[in-house]
Residue frames as a rotation matrix with the C-alpha (Angstrom) as fourth column:
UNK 1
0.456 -0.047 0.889 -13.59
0.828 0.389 -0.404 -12.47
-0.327 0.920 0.217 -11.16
UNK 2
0.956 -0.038 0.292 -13.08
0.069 -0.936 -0.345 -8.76
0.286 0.350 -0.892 -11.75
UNK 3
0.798 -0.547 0.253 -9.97
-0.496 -0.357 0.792 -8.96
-0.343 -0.757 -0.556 -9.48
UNK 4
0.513 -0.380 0.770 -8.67
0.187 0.925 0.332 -11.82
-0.838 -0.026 0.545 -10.95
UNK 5
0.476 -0.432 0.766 -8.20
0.879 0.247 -0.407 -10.29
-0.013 0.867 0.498 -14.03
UNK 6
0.881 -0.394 0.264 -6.93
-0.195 -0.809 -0.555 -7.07
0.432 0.437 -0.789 -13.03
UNK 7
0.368 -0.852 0.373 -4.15
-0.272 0.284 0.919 -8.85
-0.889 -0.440 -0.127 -10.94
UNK 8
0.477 -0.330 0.815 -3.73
0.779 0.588 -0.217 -10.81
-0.408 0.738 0.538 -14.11
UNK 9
0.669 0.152 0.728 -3.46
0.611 -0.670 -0.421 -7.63
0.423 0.727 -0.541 -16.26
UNK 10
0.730 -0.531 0.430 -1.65
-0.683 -0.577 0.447 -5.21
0.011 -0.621 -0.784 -13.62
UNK 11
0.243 -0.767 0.594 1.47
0.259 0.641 0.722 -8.55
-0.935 -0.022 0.355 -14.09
UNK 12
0.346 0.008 0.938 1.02
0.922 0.185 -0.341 -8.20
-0.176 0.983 0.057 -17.69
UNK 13
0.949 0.088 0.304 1.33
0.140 -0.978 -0.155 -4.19
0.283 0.190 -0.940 -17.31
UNK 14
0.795 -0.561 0.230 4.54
-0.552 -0.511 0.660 -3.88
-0.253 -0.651 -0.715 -15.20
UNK 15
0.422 -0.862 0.281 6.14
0.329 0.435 0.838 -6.75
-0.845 -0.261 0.467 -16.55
UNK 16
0.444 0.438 0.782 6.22
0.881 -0.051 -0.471 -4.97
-0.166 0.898 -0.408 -19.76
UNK 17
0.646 -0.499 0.577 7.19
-0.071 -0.792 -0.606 -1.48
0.760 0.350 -0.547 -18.95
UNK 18
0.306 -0.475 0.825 9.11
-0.769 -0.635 -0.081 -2.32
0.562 -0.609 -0.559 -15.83
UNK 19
0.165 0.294 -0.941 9.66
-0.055 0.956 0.289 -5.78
0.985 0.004 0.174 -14.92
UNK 20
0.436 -0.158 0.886 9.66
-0.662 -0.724 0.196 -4.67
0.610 -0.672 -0.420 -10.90
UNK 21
-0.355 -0.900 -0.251 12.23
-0.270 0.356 -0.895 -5.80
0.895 -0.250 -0.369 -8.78
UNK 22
0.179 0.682 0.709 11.20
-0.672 -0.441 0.595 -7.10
0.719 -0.583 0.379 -5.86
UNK 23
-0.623 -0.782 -0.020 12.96
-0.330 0.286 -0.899 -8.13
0.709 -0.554 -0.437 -2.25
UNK 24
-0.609 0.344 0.715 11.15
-0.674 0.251 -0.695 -9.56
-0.418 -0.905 0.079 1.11
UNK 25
0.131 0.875 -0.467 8.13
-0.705 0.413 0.577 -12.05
0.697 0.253 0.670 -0.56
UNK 26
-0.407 -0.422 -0.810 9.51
0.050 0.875 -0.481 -14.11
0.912 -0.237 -0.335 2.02
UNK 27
-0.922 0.287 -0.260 8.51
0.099 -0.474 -0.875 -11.63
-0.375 -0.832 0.409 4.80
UNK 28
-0.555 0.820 0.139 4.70
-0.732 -0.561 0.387 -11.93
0.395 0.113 0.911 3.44
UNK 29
-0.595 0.315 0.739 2.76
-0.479 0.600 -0.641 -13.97
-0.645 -0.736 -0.206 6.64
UNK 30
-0.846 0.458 -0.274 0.77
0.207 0.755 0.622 -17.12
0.491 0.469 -0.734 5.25
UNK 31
-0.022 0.998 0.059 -2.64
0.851 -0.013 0.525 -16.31
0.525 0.062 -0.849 6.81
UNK 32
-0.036 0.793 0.609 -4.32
0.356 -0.559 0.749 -13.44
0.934 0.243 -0.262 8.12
UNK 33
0.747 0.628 0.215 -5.20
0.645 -0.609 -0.461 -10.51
-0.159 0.484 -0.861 9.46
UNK 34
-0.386 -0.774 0.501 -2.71
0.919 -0.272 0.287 -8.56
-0.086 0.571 0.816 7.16
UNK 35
0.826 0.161 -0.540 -2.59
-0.005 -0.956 -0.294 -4.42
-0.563 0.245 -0.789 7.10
UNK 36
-0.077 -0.981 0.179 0.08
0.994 -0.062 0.092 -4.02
-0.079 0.185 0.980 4.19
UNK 37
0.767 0.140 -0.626 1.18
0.140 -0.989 -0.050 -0.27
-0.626 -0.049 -0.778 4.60
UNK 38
0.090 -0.717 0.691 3.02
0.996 0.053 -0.075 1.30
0.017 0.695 0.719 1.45
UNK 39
-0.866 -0.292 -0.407 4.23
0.132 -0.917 0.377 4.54
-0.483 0.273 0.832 -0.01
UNK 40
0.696 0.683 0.222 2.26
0.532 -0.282 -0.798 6.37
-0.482 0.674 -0.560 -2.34
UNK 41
-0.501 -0.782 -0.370 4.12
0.242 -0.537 0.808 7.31
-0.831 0.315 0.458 -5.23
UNK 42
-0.549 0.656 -0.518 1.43
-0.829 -0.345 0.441 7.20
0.110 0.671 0.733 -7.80
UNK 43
0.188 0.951 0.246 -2.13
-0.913 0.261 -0.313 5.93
-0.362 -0.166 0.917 -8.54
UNK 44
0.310 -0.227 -0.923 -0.07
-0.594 0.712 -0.374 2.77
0.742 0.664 0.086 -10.32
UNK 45
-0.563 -0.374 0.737 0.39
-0.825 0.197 -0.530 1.40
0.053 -0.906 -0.419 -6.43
UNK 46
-0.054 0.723 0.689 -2.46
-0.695 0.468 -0.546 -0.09
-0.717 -0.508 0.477 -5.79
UNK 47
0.856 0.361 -0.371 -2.24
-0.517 0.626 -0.584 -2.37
0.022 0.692 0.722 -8.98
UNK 48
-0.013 -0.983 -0.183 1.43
-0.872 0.101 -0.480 -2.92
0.490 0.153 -0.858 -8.33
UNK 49
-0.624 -0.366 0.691 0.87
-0.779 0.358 -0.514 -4.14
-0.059 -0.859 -0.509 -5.14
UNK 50
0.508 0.858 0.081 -2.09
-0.666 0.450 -0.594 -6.56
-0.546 0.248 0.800 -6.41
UNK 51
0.577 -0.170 -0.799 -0.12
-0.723 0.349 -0.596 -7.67
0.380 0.922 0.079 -9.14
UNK 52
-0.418 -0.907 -0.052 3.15
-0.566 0.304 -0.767 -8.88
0.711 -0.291 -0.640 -6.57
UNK 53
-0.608 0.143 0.781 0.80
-0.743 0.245 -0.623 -10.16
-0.281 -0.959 -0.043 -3.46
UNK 54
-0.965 0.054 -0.256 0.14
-0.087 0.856 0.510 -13.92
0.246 0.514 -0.822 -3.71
UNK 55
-0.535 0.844 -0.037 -3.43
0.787 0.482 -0.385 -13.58
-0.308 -0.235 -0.922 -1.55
UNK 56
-0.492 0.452 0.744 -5.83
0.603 -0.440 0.666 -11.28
0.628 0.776 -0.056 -2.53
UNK 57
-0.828 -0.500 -0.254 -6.12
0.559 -0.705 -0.436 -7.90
0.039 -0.503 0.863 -1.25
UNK 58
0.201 0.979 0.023 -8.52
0.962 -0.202 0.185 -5.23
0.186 -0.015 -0.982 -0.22
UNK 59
-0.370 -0.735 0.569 -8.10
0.869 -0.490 -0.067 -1.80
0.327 0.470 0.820 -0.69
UNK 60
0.247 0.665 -0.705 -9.11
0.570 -0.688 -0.449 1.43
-0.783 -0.291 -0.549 1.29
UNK 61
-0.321 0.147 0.936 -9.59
0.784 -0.513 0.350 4.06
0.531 0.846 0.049 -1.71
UNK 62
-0.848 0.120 -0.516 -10.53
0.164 -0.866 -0.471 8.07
-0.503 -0.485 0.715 -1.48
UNK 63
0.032 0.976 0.218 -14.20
0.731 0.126 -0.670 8.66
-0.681 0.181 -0.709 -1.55
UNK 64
0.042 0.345 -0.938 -13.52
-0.502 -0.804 -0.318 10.99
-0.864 0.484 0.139 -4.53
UNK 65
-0.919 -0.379 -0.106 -12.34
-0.325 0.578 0.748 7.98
-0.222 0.723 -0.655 -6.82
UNK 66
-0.520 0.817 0.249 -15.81
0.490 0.524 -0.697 6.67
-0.700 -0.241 -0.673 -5.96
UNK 67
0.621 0.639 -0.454 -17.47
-0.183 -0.445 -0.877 10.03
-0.762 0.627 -0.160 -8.20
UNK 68
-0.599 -0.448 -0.663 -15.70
-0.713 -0.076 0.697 8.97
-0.363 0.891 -0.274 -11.42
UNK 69
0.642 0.589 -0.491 -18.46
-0.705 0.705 -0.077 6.59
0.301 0.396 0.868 -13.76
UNK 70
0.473 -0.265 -0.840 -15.77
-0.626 0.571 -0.532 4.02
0.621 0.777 0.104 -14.61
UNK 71
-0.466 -0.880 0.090 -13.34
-0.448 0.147 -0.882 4.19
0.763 -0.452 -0.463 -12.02
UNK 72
-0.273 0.823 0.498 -16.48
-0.937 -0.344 0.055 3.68
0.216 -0.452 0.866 -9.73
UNK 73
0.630 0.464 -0.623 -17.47
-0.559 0.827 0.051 0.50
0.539 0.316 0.781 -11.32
UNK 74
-0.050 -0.958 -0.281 -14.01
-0.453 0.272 -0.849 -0.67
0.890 0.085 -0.448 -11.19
UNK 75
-0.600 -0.413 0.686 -13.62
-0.596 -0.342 -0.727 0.08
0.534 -0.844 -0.041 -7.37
UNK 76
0.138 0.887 0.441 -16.65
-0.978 0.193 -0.084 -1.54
-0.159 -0.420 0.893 -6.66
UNK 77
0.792 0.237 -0.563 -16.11
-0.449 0.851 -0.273 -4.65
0.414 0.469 0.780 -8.46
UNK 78
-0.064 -0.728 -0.683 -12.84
0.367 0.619 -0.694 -5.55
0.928 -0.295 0.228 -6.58
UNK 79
0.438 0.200 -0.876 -14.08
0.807 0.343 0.481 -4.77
0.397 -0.918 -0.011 -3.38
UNK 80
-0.660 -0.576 0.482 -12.41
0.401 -0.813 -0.421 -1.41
0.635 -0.084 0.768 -2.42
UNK 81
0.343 0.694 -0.634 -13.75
0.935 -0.316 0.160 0.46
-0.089 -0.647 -0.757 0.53
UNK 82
0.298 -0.125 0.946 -13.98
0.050 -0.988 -0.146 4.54
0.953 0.091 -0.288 0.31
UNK 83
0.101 -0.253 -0.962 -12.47
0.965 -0.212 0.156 6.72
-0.243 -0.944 0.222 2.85
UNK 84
0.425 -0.056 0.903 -12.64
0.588 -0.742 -0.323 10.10
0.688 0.668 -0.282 3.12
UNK 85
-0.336 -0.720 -0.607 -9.75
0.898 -0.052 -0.436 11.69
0.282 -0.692 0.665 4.85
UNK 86
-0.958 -0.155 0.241 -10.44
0.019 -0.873 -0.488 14.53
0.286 -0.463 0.839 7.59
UNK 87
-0.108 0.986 0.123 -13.96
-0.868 -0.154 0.471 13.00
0.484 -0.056 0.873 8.30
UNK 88
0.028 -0.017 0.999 -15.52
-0.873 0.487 0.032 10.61
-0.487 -0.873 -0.001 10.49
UNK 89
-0.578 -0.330 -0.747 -15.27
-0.666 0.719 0.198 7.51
0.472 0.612 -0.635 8.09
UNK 90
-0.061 0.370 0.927 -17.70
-0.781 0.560 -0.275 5.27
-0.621 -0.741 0.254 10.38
UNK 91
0.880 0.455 0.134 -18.91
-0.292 0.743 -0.602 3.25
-0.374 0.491 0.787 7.62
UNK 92
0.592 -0.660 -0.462 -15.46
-0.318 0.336 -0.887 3.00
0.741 0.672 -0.012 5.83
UNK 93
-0.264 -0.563 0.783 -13.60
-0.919 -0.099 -0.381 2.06
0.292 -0.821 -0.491 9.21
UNK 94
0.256 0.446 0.857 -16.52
-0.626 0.753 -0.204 -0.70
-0.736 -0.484 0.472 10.39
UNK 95
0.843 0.230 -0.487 -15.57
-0.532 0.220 -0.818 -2.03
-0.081 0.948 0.308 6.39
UNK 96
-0.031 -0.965 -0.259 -11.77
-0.642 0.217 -0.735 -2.22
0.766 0.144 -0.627 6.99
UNK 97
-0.336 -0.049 0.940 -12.32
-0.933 0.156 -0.325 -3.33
-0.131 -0.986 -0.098 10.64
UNK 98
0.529 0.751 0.396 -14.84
-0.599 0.660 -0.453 -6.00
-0.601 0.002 0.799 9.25
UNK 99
0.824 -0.150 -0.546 -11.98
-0.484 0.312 -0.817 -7.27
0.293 0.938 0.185 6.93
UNK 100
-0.144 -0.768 0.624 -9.64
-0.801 -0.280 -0.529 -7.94
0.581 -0.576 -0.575 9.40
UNK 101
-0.304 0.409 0.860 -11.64
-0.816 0.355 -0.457 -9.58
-0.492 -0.840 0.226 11.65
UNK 102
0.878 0.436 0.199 -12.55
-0.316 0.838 -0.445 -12.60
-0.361 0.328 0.873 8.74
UNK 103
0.143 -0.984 0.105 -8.38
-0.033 0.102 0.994 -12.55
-0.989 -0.145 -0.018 8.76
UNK 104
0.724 0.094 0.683 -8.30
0.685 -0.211 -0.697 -11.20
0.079 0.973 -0.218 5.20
UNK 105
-0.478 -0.867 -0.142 -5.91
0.858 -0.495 0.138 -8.51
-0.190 -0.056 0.980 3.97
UNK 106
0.757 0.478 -0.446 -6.00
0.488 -0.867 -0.102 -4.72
-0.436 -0.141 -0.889 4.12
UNK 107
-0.352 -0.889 0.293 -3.98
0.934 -0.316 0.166 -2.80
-0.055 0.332 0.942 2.13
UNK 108
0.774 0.496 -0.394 -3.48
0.605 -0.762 0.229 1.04
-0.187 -0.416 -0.890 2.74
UNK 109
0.034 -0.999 0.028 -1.30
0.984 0.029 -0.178 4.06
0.177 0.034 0.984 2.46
UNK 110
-0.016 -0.639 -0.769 -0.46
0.991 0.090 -0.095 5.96
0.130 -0.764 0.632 4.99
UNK 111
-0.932 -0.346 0.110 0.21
0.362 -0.906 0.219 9.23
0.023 0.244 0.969 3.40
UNK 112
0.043 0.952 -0.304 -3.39
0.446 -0.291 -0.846 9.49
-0.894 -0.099 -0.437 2.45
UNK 113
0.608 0.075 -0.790 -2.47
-0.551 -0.677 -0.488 11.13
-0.572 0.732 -0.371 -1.04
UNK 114
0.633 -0.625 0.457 0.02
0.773 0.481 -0.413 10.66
0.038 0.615 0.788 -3.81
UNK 115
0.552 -0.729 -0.405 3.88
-0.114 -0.547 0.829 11.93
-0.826 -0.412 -0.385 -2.69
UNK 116
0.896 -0.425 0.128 5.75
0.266 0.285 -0.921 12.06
0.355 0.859 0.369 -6.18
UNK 117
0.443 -0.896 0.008 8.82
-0.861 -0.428 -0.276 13.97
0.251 0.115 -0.961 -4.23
UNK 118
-0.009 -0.550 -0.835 11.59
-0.348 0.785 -0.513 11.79
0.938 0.286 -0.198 -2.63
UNK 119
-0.934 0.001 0.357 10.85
-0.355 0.092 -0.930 12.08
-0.033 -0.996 -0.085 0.71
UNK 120
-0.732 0.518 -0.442 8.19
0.532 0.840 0.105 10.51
0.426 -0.158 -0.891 2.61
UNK 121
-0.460 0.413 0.786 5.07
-0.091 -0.902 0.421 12.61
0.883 0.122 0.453 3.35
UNK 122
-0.679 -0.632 0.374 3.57
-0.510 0.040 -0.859 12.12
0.528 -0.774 -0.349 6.62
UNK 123
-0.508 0.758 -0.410 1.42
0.259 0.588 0.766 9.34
0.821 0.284 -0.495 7.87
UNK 124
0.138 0.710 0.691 -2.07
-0.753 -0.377 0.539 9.55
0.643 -0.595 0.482 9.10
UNK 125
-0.528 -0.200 0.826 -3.13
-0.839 0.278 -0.469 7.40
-0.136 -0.940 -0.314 12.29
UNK 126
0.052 0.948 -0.315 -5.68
-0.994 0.080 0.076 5.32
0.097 0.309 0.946 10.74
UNK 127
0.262 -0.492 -0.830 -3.23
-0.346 0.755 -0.556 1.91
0.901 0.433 0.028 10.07
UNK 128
-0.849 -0.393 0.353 -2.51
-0.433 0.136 -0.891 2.23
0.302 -0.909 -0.286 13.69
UNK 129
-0.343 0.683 0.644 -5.82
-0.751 0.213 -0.626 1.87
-0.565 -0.699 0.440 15.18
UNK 130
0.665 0.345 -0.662 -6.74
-0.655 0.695 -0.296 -0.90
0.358 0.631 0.688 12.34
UNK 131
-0.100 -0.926 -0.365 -4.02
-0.632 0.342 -0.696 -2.71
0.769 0.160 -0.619 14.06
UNK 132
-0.845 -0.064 0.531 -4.23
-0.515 -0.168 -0.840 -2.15
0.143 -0.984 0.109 17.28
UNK 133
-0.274 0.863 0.424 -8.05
-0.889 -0.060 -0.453 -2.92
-0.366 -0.501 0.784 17.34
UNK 134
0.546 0.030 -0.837 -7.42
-0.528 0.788 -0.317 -6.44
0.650 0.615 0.446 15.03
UNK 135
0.622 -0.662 0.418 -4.62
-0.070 0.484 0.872 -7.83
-0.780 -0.572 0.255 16.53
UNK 136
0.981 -0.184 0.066 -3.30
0.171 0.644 -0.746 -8.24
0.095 0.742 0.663 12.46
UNK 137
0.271 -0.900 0.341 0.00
0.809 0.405 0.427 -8.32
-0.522 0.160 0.838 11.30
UNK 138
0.660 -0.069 -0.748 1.47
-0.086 -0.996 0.016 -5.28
-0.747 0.054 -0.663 9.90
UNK 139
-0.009 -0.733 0.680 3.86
0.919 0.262 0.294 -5.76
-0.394 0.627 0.672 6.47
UNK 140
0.321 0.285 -0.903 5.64
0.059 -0.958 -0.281 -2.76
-0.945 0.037 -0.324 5.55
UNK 141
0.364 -0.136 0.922 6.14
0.894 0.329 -0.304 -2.16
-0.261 0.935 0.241 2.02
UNK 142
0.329 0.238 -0.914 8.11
0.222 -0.960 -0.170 0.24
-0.918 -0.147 -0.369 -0.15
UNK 143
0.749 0.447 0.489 7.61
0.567 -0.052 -0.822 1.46
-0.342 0.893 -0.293 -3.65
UNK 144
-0.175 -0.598 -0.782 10.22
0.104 -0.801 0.589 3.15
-0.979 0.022 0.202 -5.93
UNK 145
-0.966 -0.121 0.228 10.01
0.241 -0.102 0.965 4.08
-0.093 0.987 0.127 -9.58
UNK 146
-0.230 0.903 0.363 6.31
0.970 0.243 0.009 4.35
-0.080 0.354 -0.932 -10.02
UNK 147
0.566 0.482 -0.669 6.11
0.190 -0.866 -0.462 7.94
-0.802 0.134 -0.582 -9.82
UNK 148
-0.553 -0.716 -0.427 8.88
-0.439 -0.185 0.879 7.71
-0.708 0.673 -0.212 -12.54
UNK 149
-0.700 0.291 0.653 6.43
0.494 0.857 0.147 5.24
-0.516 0.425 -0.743 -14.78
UNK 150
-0.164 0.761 0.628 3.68
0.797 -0.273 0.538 7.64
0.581 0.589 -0.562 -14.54
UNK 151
-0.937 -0.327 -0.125 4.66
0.346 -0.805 -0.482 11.12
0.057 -0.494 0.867 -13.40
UNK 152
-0.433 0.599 -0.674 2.10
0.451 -0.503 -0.737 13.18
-0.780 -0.623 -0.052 -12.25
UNK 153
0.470 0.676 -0.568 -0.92
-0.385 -0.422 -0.821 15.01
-0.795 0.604 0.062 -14.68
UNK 154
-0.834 -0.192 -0.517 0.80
-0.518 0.594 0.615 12.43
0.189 0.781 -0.596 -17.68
UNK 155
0.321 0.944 -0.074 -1.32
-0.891 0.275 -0.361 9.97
-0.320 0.182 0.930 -19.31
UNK 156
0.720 -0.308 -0.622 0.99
-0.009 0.892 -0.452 7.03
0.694 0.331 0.640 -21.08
UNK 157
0.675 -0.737 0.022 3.36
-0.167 -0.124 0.978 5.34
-0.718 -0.664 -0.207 -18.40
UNK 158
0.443 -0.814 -0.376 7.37
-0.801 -0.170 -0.575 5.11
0.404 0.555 -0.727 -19.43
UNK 159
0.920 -0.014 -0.391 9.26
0.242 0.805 0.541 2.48
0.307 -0.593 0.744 -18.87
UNK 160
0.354 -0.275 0.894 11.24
-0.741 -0.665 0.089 2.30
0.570 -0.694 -0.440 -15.86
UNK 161
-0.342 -0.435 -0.833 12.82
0.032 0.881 -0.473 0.43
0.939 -0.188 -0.287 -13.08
UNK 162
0.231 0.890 0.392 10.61
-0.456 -0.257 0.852 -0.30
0.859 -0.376 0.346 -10.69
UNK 163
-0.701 -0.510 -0.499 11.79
0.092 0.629 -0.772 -1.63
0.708 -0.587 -0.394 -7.15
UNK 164
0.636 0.769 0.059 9.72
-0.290 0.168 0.942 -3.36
0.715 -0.617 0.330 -4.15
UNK 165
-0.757 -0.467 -0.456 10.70
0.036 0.668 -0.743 -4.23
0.652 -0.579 -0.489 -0.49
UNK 166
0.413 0.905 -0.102 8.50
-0.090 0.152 0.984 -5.91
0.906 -0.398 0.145 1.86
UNK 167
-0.059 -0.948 0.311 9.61
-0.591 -0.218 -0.777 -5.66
0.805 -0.230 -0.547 4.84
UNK 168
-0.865 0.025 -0.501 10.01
0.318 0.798 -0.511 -8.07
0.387 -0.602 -0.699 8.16
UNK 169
-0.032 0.970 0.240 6.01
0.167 -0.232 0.958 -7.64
0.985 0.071 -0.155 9.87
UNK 170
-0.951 -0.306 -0.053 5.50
0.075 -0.060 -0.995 -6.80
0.301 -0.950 0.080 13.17
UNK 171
-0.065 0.951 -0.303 2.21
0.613 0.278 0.740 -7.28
0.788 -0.137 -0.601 15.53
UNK 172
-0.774 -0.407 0.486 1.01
-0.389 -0.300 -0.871 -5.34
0.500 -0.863 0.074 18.61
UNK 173
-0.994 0.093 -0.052 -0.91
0.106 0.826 -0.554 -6.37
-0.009 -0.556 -0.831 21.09
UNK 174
-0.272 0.889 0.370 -4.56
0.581 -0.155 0.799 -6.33
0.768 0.432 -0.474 20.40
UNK 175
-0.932 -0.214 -0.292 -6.32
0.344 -0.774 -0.532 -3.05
-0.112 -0.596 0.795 21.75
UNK 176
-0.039 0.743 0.668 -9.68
0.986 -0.080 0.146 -1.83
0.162 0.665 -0.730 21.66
UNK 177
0.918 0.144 -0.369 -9.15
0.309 -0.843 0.441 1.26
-0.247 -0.519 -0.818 23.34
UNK 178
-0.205 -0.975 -0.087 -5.52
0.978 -0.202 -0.042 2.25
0.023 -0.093 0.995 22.43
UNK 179
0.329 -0.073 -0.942 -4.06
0.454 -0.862 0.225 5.67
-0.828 -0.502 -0.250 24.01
UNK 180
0.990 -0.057 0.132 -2.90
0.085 -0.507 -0.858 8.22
0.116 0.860 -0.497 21.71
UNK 181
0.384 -0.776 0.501 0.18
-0.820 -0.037 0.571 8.21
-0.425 -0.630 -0.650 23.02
UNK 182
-0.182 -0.501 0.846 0.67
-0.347 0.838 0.421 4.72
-0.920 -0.217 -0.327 21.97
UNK 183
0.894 0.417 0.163 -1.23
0.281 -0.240 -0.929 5.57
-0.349 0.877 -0.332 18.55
UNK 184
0.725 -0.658 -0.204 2.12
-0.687 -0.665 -0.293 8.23
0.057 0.353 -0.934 17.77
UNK 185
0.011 -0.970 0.243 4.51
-0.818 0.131 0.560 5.76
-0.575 -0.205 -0.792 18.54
UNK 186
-0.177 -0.280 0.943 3.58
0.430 0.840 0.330 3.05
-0.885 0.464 -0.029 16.02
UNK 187
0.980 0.177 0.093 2.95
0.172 -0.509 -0.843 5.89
-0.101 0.842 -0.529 13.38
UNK 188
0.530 -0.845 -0.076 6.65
-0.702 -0.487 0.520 7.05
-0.476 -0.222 -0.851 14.63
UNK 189
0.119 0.115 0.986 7.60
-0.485 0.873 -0.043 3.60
-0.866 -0.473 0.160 14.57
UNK 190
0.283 -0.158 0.946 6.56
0.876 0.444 -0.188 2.68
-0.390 0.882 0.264 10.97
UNK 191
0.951 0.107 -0.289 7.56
0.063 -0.985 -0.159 6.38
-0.302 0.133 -0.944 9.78
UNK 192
0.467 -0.882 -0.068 11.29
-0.743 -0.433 0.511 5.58
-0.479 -0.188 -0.857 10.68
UNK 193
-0.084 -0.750 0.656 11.33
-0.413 0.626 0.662 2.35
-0.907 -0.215 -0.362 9.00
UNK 194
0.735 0.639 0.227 9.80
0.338 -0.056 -0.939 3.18
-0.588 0.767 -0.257 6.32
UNK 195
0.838 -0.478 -0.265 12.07
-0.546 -0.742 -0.390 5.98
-0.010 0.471 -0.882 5.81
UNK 196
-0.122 -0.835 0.536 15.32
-0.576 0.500 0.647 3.75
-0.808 -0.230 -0.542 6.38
UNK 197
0.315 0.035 0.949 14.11
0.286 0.949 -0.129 1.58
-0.905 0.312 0.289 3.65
UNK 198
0.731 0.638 0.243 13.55
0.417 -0.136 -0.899 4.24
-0.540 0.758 -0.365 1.44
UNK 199
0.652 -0.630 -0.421 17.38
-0.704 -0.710 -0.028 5.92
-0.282 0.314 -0.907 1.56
UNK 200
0.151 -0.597 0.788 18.79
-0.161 0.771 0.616 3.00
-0.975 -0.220 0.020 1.18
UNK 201
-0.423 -0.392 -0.817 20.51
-0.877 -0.051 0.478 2.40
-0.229 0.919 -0.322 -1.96
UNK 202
0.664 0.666 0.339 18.66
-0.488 0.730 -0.479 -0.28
-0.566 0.153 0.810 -4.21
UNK 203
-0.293 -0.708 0.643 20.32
0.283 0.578 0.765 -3.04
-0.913 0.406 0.031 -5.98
UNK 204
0.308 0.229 0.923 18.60
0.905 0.227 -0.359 -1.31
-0.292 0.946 -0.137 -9.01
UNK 205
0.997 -0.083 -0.002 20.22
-0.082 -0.989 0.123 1.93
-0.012 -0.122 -0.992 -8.15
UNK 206
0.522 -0.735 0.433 23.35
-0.137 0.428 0.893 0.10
-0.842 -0.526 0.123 -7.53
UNK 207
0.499 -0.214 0.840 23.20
0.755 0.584 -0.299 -1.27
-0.426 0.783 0.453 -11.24
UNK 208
0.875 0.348 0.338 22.35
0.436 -0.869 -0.233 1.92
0.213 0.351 -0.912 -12.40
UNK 209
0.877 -0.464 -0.128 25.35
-0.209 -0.607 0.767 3.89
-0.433 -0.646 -0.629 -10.69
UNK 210
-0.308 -0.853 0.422 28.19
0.226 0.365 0.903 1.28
-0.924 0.374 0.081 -11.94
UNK 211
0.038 0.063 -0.997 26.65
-0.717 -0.693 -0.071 1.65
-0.696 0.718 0.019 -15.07
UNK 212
-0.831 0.043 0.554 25.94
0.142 0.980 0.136 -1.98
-0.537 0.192 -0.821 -15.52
């Protein structure tokens, strides 16, 4: 219920200040198990990506969102699992792992923080082994404008032009054990095609430029 209506709301929010472009929905698999990996451009991600994704998502979150009252509740009530980066995560791992495995979606990002610059900051390993050790589907996603909506230490967002691409998914072969070795190369892997999405010129940059 709680979810329902912030998906509802998080449409209602974006189509308002930003009505967000948005390329690949074709390239989002019909069932399960789904890791979507995005950018992080600001804390307005995770509702974006709710708002645009037709099944209904689960979110790993930093176990510091978790000590805010409200935000707490929040997190809790749509299902969000803590993580707390540079630690052993058992319980938040067996959580994500356990979502996977009932061919549900995971949704994650990479960076581990919020990157407001233009470049792409540098991803942890974490999405790999959640892969690897599922068998799911991998859908990469990437975010532009949000850090422009709601810059950093600001409080009211601006409106903006917001642009999504989802990109084609890719699977590897299910692993419980996977080498490091083979861990770096699908971090490498989604790193480079991430980035490729991200210099690319958008058709809302395009407008923009002619001055349309």
């Amino acid at each position: 219920m709680i979810y329902t209506l912030a998906k509802f709301f998080s449409k209602v929010f974006f189509r308002f200040w930003g009505t967000p472009r948005i390329v690949g929905l074709e390239n989002i698999p019909n069932s399960g198990p789904i890791i979507v990996v995005a950018n992080h451009r600001s804390v307005l991600d995770g509702f974006l990506l709710a708002s645009i994704w037709p099944q209904r998502i689960t979110f790993l979150a930093a176990a510091y969102l978790f000590e805010l009252p409200v935000v707490r509740v929040f997190l809790r009530a749509i299902g969000a699992i803590p993580v707390q980066s540079g630690r052993d995560n058992h319980a938040g791992k067996k959580a994500a792992l356990e979502v996977l495995q009932r061919g549900d979606i995971l949704a994650l990002f990479p960076e581990g923080r919020v990157y407001q610059l233009d470049t792409l900051g540098p991803f942890n390993l974490g999405w790999a082994h959640f892969a690897l050790n599922s068998g799911a589907s991998v859908v990469p996603v990437a975010i532009k404008g949000t850090n422009s909506m709601l810059p950093k230490g600001t409080v009211f967002p601006r409106r903006t032009k917001i642009y999504v691409q989802i990109d084609v998914p890719w699977t590897m072969e299910k692993t419980l054990s996977p080498q490091q070795e083979t861990l770096l190369a699908m971090n490498t892997r989604l790193f480079e095609q991430m980035e490729k999405i991200m210099s690319a010129p958008t058709i809302v940059e395009e407008v923009v430029e002619n001055g349309a």
